[in-house]
N, C-alpha and C positions, 0 to 999 in steps of 0.2 A: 508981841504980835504972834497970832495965830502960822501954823503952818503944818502942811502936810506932813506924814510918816511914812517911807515906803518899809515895812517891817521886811519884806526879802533883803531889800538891801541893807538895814540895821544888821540881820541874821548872818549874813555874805561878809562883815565886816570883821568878824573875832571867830575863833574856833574852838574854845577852852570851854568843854561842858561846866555844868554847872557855876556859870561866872554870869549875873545877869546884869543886863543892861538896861538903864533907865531910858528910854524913848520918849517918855510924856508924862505930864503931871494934868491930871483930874480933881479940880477942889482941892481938897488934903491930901489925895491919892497919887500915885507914883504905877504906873506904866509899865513895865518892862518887859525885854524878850530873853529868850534862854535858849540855852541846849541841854538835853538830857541824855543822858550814856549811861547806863548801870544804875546803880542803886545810891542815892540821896543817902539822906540823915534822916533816923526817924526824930521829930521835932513836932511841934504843936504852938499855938499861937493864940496865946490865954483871953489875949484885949479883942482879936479883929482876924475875918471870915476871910478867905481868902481865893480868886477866882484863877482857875486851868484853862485857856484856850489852845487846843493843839491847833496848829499853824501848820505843822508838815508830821507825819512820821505817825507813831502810835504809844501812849503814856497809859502807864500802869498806874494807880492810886494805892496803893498801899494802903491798910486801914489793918488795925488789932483781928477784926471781925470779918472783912469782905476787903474784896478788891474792886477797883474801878476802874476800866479800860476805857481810855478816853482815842476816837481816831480822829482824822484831820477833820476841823470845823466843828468838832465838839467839845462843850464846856463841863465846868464843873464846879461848887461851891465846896469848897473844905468849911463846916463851919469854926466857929472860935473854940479853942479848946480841944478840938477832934485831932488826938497824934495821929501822922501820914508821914509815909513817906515815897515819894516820888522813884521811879525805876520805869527804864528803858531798855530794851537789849539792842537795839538801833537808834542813833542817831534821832531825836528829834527835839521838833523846834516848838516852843510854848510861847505864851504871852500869856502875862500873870497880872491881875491889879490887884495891890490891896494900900492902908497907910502909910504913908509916908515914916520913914523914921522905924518903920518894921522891920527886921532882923530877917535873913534868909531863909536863918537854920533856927526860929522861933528861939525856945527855949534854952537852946544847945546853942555853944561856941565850940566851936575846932577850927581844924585847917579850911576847911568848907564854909567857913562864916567870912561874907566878904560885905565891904560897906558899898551903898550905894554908890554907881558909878555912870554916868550920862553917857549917851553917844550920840 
């Protein structure tokens, strides 16, 4: 059964940056909201393209070549393959879709690679 997502209150629920949370599933796709603080992992995601919605604050895009500042209510496509790495110096909140079964930290496993988690 279908049902609403209030994502402030998903966001208002955990405070551990970079720990994301699944909120919804789309067809094959997986949902989820985050927080970002400092600097990510550079990683990449060889199979599947990956979508940035800032929700609150302001997200930096990291790219080899250019960067992408993304503010609230705007989006972003990482495509497949393209290394990034996410970074924030404030606090902010994202909501990300991409496959299901997708790794966080793409290519890379460390202490920053967490498995899908519902809330």
């Amino acid at each position: 059964m279908a049902h609403k997502v209030n994502i402030a209150e998903k966001l208002a629920s955990f405070d551990t940056p970079f720990s994301p949370k699944i909120v919804a599933y789309l067809n094959d796709y997986k949902v989820y909201v985050g927080k970002v603080q400092g600097e990510f992992v550079w990683h990449k995601h060889d199979d599947t393209d990956e979508l940035f919605l800032v929700v609150k604050g302001r997200l930096t895009l990291q790219f080899r070549d250019r960067d992408v500042v993304l503010e609230e209510d705007e989006l972003f496509v990482v495509p497949r393959g393209v290394e990034h790495c996410p970074r924030s110096d404030d606090e902010t909140h994202v909501l990300v879709i991409e496959p299901r079964g997708t790794r966080n930290t793409g290519d890379v496993e460390n202490e920053r690679t967490k498995l899908d988690e519902e809330i």
